[in-house]
C-alpha positions in Angstrom: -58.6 12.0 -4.0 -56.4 9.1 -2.8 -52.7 10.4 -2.1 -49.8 7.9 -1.2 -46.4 7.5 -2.3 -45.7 4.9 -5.1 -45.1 1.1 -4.1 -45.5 -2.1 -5.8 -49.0 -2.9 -6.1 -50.0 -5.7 -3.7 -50.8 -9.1 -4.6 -54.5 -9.6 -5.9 -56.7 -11.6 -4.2 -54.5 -12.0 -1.0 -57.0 -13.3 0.9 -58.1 -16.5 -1.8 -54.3 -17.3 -1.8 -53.0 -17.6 1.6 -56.4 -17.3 3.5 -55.5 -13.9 5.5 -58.3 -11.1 6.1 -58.2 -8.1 4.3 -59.3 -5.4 7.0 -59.2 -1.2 6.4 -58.2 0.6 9.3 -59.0 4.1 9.5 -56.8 6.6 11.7 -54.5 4.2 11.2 -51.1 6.6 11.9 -51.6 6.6 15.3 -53.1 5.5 19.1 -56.1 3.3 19.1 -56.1 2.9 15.1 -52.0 2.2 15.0 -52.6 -0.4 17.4 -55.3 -1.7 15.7 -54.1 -2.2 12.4 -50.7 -3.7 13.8 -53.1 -6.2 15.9 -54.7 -7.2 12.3 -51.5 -7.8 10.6 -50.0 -10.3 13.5 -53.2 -12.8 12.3 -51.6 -12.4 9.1 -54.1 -10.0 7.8 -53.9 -7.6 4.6 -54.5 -4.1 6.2 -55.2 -0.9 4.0 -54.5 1.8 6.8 -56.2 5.1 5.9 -55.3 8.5 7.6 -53.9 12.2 6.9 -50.3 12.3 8.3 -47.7 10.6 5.1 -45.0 9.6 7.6 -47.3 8.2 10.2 -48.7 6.0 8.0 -45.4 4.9 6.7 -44.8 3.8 9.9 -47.9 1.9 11.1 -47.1 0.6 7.4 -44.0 -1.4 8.5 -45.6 -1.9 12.0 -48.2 -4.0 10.2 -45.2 -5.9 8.1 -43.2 -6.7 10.8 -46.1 -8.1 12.8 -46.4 -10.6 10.1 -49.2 -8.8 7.5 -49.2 -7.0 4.1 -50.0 -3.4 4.5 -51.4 -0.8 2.0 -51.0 2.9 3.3 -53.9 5.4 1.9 -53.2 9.3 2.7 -56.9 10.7 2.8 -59.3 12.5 5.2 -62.6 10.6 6.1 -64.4 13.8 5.9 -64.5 13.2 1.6 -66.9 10.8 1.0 -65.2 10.7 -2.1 -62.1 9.7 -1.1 -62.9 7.3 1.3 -65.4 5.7 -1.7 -62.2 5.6 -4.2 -59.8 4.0 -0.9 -62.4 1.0 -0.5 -62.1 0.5 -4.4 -58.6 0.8 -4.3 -58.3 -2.0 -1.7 -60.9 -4.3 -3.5 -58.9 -4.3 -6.7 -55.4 -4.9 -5.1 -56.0 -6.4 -1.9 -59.3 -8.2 -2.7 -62.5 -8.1 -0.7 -62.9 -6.6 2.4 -63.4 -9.0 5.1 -63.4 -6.1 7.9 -63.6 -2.0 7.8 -62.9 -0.3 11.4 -63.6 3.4 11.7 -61.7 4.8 14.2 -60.3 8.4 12.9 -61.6 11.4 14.6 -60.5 14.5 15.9 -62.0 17.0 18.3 -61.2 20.1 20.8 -61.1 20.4 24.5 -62.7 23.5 25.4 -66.0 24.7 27.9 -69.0 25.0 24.7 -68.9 28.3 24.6 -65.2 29.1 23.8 -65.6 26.5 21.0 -65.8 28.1 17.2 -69.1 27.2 15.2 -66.7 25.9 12.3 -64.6 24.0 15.1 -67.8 22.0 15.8 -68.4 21.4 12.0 -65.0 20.0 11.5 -64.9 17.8 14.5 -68.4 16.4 13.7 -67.4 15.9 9.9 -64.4 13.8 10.6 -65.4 12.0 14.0 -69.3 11.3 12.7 -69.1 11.9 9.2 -66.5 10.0 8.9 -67.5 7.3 10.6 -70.5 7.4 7.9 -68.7 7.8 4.8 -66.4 4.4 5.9 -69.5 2.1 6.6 -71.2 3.4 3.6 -68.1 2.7 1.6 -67.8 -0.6 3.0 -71.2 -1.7 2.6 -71.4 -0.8 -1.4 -68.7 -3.8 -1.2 -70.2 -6.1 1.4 -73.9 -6.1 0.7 -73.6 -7.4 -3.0 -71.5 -10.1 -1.3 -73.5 -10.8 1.8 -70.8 -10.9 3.8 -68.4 -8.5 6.0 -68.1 -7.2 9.2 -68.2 -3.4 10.3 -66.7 -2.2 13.4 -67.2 1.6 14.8 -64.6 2.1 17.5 -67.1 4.5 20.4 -66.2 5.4 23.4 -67.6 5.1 27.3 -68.8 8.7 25.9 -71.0 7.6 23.1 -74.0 7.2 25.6 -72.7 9.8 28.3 -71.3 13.4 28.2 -68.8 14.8 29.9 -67.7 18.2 30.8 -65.4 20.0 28.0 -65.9 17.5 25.2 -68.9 18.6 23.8 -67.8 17.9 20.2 -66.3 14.6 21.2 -69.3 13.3 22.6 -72.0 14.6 20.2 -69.9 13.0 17.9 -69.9 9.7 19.2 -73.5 10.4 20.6 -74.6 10.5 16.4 -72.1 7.4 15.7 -74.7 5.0 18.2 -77.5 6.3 17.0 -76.3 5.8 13.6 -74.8 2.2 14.3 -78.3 1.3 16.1 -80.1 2.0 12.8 -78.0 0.7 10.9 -78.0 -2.5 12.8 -82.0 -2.5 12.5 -81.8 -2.6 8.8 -79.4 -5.1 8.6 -81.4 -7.3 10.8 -84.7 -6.7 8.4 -83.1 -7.6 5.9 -81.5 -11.0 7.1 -78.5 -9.6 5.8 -75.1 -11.2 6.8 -73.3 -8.5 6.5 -72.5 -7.4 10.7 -71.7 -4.3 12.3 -70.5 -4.1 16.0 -69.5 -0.9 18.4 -66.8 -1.5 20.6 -67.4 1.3 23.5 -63.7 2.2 25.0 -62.1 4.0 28.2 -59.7 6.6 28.4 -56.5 6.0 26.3 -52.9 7.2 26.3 -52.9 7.7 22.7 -50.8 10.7 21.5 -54.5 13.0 21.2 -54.0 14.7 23.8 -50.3 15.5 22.3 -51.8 16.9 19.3 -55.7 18.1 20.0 -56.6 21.8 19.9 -57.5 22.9 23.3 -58.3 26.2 25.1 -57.7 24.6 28.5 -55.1 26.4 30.4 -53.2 23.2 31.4 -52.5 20.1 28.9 -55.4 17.9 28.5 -55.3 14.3 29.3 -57.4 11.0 29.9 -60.0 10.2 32.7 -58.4 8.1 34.7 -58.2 4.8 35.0 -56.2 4.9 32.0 -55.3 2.4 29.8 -52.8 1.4 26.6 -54.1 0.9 23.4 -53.2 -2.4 22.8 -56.3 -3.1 24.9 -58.9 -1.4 22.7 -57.2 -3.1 19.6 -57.2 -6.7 20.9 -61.1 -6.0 22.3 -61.3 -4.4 18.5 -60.6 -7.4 16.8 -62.2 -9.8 19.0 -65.2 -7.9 17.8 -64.3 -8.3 14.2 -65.0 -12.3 15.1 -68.0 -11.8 17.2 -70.0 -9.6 15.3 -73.3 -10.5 16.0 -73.2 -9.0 19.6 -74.3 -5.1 19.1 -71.6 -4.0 21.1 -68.7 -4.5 23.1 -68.0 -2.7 26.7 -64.2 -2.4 27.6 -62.7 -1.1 31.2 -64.6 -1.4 34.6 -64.6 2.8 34.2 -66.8 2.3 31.2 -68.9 -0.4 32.8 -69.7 2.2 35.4 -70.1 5.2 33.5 -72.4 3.3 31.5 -74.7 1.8 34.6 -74.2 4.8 36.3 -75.9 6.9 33.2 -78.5 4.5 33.2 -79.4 3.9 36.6 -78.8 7.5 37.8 -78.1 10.2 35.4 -78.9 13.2 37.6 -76.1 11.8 40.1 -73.6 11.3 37.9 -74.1 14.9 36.2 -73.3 16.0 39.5 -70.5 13.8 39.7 -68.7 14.7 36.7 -70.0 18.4 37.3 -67.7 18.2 40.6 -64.9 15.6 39.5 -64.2 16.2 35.2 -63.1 19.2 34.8 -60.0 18.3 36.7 -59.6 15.1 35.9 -58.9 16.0 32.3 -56.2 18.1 32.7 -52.4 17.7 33.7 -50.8 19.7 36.4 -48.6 21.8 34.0 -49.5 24.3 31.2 -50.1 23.7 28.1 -47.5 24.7 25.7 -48.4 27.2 22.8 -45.9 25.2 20.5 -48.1 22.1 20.9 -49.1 20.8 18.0 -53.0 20.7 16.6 -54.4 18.6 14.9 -57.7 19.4 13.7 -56.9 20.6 10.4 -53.7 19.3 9.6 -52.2 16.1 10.7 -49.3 16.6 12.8 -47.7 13.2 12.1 -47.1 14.3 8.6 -43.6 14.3 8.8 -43.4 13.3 12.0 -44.4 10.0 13.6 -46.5 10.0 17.1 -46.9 5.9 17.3 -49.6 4.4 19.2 -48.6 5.6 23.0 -49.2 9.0 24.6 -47.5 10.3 27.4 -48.9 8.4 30.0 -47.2 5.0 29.7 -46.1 5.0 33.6 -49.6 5.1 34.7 -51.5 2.9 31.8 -52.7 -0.7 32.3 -52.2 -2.7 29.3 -54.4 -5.6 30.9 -58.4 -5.1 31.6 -59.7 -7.8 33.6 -63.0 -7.0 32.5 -62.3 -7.5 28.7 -62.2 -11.1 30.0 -65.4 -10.6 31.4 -66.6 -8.6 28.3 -66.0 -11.7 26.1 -67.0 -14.4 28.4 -70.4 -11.4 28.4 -73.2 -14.5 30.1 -71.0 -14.8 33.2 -70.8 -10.9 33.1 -75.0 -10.5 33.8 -74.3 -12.1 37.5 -71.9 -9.4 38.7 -74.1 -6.4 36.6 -76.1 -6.1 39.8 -73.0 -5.5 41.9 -71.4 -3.0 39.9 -74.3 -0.8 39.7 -74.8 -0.5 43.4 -71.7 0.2 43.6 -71.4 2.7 40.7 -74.5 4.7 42.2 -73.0 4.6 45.5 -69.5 6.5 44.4 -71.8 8.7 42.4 -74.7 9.6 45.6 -71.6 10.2 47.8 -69.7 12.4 45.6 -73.6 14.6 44.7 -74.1 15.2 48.4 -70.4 16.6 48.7 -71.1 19.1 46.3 
């Protein structure tokens, strides 16, 4: 069930009053949900921020009321349908309708396939899938009725292309496309208003790689080029407003991961074959006190905040997000970038 400390309920019907959105946020406590939710509440938003980790949540909590919004924390797992069902009732009732749900919460581990446990794989695929199900299910019992809503599922670069030592990572986000696609399908039969996007994102410095379980022997970390995650939440709620596109590329690295899987697949296994297993690893060991995640929420009595450990080498500007929104102008240089995606990727399979 529903778990949060007690607090004034909020006002009713926030959004008929003063005109804000009222937007859920799922792993709200921390990196590309923190941000997120704290994005929402500078437009004045009412955000219900949903996650494990109490103190966490606190925190985003106040992030969200000092940016200007009114913020409802939820301690749950999106792995209970249940729970997430009660959460969007909860927020109906003292927030008022939901204008927008993001589902961003997952968790995973970083370890080859083999060294990774069959329960391991359950859990990852019932919070970081799953998850992502129960949220827009809960969402639409709300929206549908009304005719009126927006769903956004926060993907990854990785939803249409794996990578080496994220198997449950990217079969997760793999089943959240596939799942968005169809969804998308029906919505469209049905003329329904109600719209769902997929913004697909690049490598983070969120504090994941602070807190996943890994069996790597050095401490995992982000393909670069690597970026803060301020950038997915601005591209995330641009999305929110722009619904009607079925997805939202963000990052030149995702641009050409994604023609580069398209055009050449074979290549860029190579590629990544030769290049990803070190790339996703840090040049020092990983520490046997570092905290995991998969279970239990490290940020319940501690708080992580949006940023990981990489701040000195993150962008927190993506030139093509510009291009992303302004997506006509984008088809002219689509050409370009491909060529130039499959020649990195035929240079680095013949080095092999």
């Amino acid at each position: 069930m529903v778990a949060m400390r007690q607090r004034k309920p909020a006002k009713a019907n926030r959004k008929v009053d003063d005109g804000g959105r009222v937007v859920v946020v799922t792993g709200a406590s921390a990196g590309v949900g923190r941000a997120t939710a704290r994005a929402f509440g500078a437009q004045g938003a009412a955000v219900a921020l949903i996650a494990r980790g109490e103190e966490g949540l606190e925190r985003a909590a106040e992030d969200v009321r000092e940016a200007g919004g009114e913020a409802l924390p939820l301690s749950l797992d999106v792995s209970d349908h249940e729970a997430v069902r009660a959460a969007a009732d909860r927020v109906e009732r003292e927030l008022g309708p939901i204008d927008v749900w993001v589902n961003a919460a997952f968790t995973t581990v970083f370890a080859p396939v083999t060294e990774v446990e069959p329960e391991e794989f359950r859990r990852a695929t019932e919070v970081s899938y799953l998850g992502f199900v129960h949220g827009t299910q809960a969402a639409l019992r709300h929206m549908l009725p009304r005719d009126s809503g927006t769903i956004v599922q926060v993907g990854s670069a990785l939803a249409y292309r794996g990578i080496p030592l994220q198997a449950a990572y990217c079969a997760a986000k793999h089943a959240v496309q596939g799942f968005h696609e169809s969804l998308r399908c029906e919505l469209l039969h049905k003329g329904s208003r109600v719209r769902v996007t997929m913004v697909q994102l690049p490598g983070l410095n969120t504090p994941q790689f602070t807190w996943v379980r890994s069996r790597l022997p050095h401490n995992p970390r982000p393909v670069a080029p690597v970026y803060q995650p301020e950038v997915a939440a601005r591209a995330i709620v641009h999305a929110s407003a722009h619904a009607r596109r079925r997805e939202f590329w963000v990052g030149g690295s995702t641009v050409a991961t994604l023609l580069g899987d398209k055009f050449a697949p074979g290549l860029l296994d190579r590629y990544l074959a030769r290049t990803n297993i070190k790339a996703q690893q840090t040049e020092y060991d990983r520490s046997p006190l570092q905290p995991d995640n998969l279970w239990q929420p490290p940020d319940r009595e501690k708080d992580y905040g949006a940023h990981g450990e990489f701040d000195a080498e993150s962008s927190a500007r993506s030139p093509q997000q510009w291009a992303s929104r302004h997506h006509g102008l984008l088809a002219l240089g689509a050409g370009a970038a491909a060529a130039t995606a499959l020649t990195a990727v035929r240079r680095a399979a013949r080095s092999k």
